[in-house]
N, C-alpha and C positions, 0 to 999 in steps of 0.2 A: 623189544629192540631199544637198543640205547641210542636217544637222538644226539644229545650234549653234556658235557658234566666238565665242570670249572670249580677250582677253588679261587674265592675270591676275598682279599684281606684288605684293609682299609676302603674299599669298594670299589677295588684294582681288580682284577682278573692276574692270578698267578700262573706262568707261564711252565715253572719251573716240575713239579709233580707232574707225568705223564699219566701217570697208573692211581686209577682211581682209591686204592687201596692206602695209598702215600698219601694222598689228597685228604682223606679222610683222618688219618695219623694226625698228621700237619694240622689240621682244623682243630682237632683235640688237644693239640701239644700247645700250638703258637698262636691258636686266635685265629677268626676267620670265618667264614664257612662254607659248603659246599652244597651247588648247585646241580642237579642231575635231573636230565629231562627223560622221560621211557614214554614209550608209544607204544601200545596192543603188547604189553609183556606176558610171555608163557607162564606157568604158574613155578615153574624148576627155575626163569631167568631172575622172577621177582622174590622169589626165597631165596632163594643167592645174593640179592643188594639188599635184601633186609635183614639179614643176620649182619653184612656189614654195616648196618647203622641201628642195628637191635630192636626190632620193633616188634610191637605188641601183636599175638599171634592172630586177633581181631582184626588188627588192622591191613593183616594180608590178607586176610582169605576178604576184605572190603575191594582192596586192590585188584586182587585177578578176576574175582567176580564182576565187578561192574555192577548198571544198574542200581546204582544206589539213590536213595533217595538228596538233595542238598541237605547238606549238614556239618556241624563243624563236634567235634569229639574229643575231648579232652585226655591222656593217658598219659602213665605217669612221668615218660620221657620223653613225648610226641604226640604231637596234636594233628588232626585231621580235619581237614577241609575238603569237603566235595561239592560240585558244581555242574550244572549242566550248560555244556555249550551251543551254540544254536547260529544255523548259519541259511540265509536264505538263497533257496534257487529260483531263478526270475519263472523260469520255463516251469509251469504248471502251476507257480507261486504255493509251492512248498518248502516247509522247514525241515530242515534234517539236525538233529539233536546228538549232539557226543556227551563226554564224559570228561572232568580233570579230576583228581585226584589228591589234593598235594598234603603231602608227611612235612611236618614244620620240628626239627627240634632246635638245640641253642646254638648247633654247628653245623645245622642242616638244614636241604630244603628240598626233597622228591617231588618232583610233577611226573604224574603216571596219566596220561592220555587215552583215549576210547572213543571212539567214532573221528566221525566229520568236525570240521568247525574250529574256528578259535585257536588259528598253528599260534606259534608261542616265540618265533624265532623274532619276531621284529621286537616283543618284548624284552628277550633277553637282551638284546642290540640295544636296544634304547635306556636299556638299565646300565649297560656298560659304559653308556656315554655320560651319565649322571652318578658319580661316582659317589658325592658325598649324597645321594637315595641310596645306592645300594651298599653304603656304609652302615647303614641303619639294622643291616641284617637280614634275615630268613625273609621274616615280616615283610621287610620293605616288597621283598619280591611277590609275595601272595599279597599285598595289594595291589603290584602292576598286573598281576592276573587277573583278580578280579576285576580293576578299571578296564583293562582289555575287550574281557568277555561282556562285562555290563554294557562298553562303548557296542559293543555288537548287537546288544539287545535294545540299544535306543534306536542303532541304523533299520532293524528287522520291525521294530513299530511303526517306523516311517515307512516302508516297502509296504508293510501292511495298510497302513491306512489309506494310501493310494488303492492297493486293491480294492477295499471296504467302499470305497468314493466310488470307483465303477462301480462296483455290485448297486451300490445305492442308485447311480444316476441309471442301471438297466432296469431298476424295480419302480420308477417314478417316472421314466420315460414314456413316450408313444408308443413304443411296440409293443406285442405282445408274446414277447419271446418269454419260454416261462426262466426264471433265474433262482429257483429254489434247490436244484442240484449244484451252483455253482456257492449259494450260499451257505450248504451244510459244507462242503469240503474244505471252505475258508472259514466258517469257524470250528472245523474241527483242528486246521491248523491254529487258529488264534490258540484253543483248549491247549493244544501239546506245548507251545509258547507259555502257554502260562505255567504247565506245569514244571518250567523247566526256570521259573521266575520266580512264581510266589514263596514254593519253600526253602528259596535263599535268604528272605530278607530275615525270619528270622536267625538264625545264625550267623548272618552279617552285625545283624543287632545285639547279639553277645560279643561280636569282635571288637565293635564300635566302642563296644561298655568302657567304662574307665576298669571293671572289675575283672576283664578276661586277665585268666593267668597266661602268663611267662609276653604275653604282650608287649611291648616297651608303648609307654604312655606318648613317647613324641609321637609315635604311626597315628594313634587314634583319630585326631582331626583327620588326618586323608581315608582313614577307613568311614567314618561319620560323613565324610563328602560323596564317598563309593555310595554307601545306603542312600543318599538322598539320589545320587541316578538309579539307584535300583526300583527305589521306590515312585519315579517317576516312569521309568518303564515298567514297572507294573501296573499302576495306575491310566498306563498308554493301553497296557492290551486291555486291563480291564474294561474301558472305554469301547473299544474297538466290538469286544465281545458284547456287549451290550447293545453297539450300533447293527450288531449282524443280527441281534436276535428282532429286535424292532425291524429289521428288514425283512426277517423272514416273516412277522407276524405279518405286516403290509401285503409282503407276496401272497400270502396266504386269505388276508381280505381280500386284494386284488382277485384273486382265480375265484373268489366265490362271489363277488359282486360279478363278474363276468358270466360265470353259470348262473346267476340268477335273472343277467338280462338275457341272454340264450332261453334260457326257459319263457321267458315273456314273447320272447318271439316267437317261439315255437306257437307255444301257448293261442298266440295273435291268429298266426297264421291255419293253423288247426280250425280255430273258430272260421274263420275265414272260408276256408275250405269244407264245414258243416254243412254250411246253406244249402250251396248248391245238391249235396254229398244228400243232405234231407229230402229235397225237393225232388230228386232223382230217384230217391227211394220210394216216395210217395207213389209218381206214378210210375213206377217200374213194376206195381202191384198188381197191374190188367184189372182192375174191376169192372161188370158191366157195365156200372151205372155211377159214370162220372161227365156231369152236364157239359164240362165246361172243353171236353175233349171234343165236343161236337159244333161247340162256342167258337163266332169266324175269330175273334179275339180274343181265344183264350190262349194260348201259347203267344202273342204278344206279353200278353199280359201279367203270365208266370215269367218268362224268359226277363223282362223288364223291372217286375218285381222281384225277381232273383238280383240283377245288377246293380236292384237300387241298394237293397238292405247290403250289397256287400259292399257296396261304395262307402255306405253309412259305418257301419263295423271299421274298414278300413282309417275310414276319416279320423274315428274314435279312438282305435287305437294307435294311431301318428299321431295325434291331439296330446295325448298320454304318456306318449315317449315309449312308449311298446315296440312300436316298430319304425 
């Protein structure tokens, strides 16, 4: 589905061309060039606007497929840039991840869209209003996308590291609520986060280069500005993933230092409960010939010697920290 498509010349938006077919003429004839945004395109819709701006047979079936890994791809009229976008829902504190796409040639610039995340319209808006940026060309525009998306990937490390700060203060707290299911599910999202991070930065770092073709040299400082947010929000989840994993190991000493004082009490109390358990056994046995059952003081003096030794045990192991 076609969201928007403009031809824009000196970094004007041309009013004039209704029919994208014109737009594209014009952009080849007189200079300029043409903006087209698609969202979830059938594979019949995006064969149809790629033979209109010729693209490599590669780079369609990238297109309708999706799923691609971040990457930028050089070919001999058109260059591609993929990107994953990533947008956070508060409610359950998960990331849900899309797709851009975008075709760059000298009179052109396709943004092809896939999932959630990262709408593009306050971009284009904001491009329209900085006229002599979006003089600069195609470029200029797949750097406001990727500033866009990156600004989204520093807001989503901040949402996360609040999470990560709970997770933390319920695993170093008093209670003993366990938090090891709450900690795999945030760093599984951290993992998805990153995968949709890390492998942008190289091929930001070829954009960046002074070396990428058909580039214009004035972009590069603002594309070298993109890479360093990039590279700071990667370095945020990296962080983040590391804090989770040292949480989970904690958790995880945590629940076994706890089964081990559980065991000492058992442990304590077991013993505790032998004494009398033995001594009951004893004469539970009916022998004829035990003196002390006929002794005016002998069950004083079991019964007594029973409460003392277990007074004693008990003392011992409170003394010990056992119980």
């Amino acid at each position: 589905m076609i969201v928007d498509y403009a031809l824009y010349q000196n970094g004007a938006r041309d009013s004039e061309p209704s029919n994208l077919g014109e737009m594209i003429s014009k952009a080849r004839t007189e200079g300029g060039f043409v903006w087209l945004g698609v969202a979830e395109p059938t594979e019949a819709e995006f064969v149809k606007m790629a033979n209109d701006f010729q693209f490599h047979p590669l780079a369609i079936e990238d297109a309708v497929a999706a799923h691609q890994r971040p990457k930028f791809e050089e070919f001999p009229d058109v260059n591609v840039m993929v990107l994953k976008t990533a947008f956070y829902e508060e409610k359950g504190s998960l990331i849900s991840t899309g797709e851009i796409l975008a075709f760059i040639g000298s009179y052109f610039i396709v943004v092809v869209r896939h999932g959630s995340g990262a709408p593009l319209a306050n971009t284009r808006h904001h491009l329209e209003s900085n006229p002599e940026q979006m003089a600069k060309g195609p470029y200029a525009v797949l750097h406001a996308i990727l500033d866009h998306v990156i600004d989204c990937y520093i807001d989503i490390s901040v949402e996360l590291e609040t999470d990560v700060t709970q997770v933390e203060q319920k695993v170093f707290g008093t209670t003993r609520e366990s938090a090891s299911q709450e900690i795999y599910l945030l760093k599984r999202e951290v993992i998805e986060f990153r995968h949709a991070i890390d492998p942008l930065l190289a091929p930001l770092q070829n954009i960046a280069s002074i070396g990428a073709r058909n580039i214009p040299t004035e972009l590069t400082p603002f594309f070298r500005d993109t890479l360093d947010h990039l590279s700071r929000a990667s370095d945020a989840a990296a962080g983040l993933d590391s804090l989770l994993t040292s949480a989970l190991q904690a958790e995880i000493a945590q629940v076994q230092l706890q089964q081990n004082e559980d065991m000492r009490k058992i442990t304590s109390y077991v013993a505790l409960a032998s004494v009398p358990t033995m001594v009951a056994g004893i004469y539970g046995m009916n022998f004829d010939t035990m003196p002390e059952l006929r002794w005016q003081y002998g069950y004083p003096l079991v019964v007594g010697s029973l409460l003392l030794v277990t007074a004693f045990l008990y003392r011992k192991f409170k003394k010990s920290g056992w119980l």
